[in-house]
Each structure stands twice: as structure tokens, then as C-alpha cells.
C-alpha positions as CSV (number, residue, x, y, z in Angstrom):
1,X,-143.5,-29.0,-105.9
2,X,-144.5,-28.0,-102.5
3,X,-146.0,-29.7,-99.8
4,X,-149.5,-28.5,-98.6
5,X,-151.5,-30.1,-95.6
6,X,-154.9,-31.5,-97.2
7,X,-157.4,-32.8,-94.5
8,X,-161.0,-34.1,-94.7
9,X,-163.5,-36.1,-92.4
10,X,-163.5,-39.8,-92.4
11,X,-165.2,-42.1,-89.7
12,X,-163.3,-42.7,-86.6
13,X,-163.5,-46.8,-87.4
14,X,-162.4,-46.3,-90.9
15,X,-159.5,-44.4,-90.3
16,X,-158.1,-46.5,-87.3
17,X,-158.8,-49.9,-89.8
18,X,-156.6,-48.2,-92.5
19,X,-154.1,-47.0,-89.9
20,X,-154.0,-50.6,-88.5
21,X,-153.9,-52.3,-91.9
22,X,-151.5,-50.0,-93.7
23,X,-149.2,-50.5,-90.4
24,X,-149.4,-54.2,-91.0
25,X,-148.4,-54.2,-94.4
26,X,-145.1,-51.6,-93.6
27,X,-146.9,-48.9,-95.0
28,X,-147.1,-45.2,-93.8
29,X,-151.4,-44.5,-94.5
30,X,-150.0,-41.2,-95.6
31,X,-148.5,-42.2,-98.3
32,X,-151.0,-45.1,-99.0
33,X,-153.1,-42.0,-99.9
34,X,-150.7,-39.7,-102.0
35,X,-149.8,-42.7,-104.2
36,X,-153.6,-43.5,-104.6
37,X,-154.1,-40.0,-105.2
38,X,-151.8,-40.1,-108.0
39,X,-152.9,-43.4,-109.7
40,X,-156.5,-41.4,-109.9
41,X,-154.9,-38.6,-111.7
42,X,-152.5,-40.5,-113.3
43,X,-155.2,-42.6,-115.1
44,X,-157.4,-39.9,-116.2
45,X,-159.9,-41.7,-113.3
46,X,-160.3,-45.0,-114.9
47,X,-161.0,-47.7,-113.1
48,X,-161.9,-45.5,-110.3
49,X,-165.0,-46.3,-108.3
50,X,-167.7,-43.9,-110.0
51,X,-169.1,-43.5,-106.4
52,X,-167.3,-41.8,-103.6
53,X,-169.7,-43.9,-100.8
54,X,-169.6,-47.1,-100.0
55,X,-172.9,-49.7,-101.0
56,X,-173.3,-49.4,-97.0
57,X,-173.5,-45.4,-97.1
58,X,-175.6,-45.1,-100.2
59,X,-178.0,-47.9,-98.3
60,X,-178.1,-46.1,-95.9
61,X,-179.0,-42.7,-97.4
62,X,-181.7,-44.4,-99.5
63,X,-183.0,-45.5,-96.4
64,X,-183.3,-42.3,-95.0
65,X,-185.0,-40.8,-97.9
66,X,-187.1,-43.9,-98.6
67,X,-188.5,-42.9,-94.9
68,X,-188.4,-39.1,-95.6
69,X,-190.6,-39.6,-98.5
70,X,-192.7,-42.3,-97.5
71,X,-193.4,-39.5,-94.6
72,X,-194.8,-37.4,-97.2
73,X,-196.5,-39.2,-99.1
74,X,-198.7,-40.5,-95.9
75,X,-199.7,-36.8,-95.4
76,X,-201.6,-37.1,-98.6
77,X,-198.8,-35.0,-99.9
78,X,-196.4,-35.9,-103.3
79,X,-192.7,-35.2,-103.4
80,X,-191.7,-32.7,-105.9
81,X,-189.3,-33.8,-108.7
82,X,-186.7,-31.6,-107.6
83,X,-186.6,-32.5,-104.4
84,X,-186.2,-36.1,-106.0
85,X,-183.2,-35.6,-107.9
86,X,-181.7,-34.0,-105.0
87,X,-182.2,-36.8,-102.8
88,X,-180.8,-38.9,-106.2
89,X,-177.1,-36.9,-105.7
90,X,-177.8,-37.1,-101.9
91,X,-177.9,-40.9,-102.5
92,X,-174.9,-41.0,-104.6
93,X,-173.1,-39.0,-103.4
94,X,-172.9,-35.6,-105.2
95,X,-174.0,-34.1,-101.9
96,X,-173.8,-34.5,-98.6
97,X,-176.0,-33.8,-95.9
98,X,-175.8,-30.3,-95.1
99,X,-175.6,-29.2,-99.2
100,X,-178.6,-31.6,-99.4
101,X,-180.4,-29.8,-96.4
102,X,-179.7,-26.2,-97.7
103,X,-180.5,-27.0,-101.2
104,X,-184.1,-28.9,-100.2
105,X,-184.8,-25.5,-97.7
106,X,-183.6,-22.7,-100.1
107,X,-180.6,-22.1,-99.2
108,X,-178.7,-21.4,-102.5
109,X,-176.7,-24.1,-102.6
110,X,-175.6,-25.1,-106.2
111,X,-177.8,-28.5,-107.1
């Protein structure tokens, strides 16, 4: 099997803490990730957090769509169910932000 190059966006913090702690321990982060990688598939994804987001993140995003909604609600206006079960795999994770943007303005985005 071939190697292939398989990047994707982290926060800064995050990444430097997992460099620093996987250096600590002797291990290359690298291949911290490949072998986690392969317990997921290796497992069938049991005992796999069901979330990709940490409690803090999906805090967070309720927050912001607590606020959103709260916003709308104090124009006299009510939020539409779909736009509630988008901010529900906003929250969880299903989407992120700009999938969750396009999707609530139209923009064809799979929900």
C-alpha cells in the first residue's frame, strides 16, 4: 500500500499540545494518528466518540445558535424547523460552518 499525504485543519493550540505531548511520550504525532486511524477502522468504530467536537465546541456552537435564534425570535419572528435541524447537525457536528451557512441561505448544500 502506498503512502498518500492526508491533511485537514486543526486549531493552532491543539496541534502544538499534541505535538508537545506526543514528543514527551517518544512518539512521532504522525504516527499517533495513523495508528488511531486504524483502531477506528479496525473496530468497526466502536468505542469511538459518536461526536467529532469536543463538549467545549458543541457549547460553543449551541451558544451561537441559542443567540441566533433568540435574535429571531425577538423580531416577533419563529424559526423554521428546517433551519432547526440544521443548526441540530451544526451543533453536533454533521456540519460545519460554511455547509451550515450555505445550506440555511440556499446554497445547495446536501443537509
Amino acid at each position: 500500500m502506498s503512502d498518500v499525504t492526508f491533511n485537514f485543519r486543526v486549531d493552532e493550540d491543539l496541534k502544538k499540545a499534541f505535538v508537545s505531548t506526543s514528543t514527551s511520550l517518544g512518539w512521532n504525532a504522525s504516527l499517533l494518528l495513523r495508528n488511531y486511524m486504524r483502531q477506528v477502522v479496525d473496530s468497526g468504530g466502536r468505542n469511538v466518540p459518536t461526536s467529532p467536537l469536543t463538549e467545549g465546541e458543541q457549547l460553543r456552537r449551541q451558544e451561537a445558535v441559542t443567540y441566533g435564534e433568540a435574535s429571531v425570535m425577538l423580531e416577533g419572528l419563529t424559526v423554521p424547523q428546517d433551519a432547526k435541524e440544521l443548526a441540530r447537525q451544526f451543533v453536533s457536528g454533521e456540519l460545519e460552518l460554511g455547509d451550515y451557512a450555505a445550506a440555511r441561505h440556499g446554497g445547495g448544500h446536501d443537509r
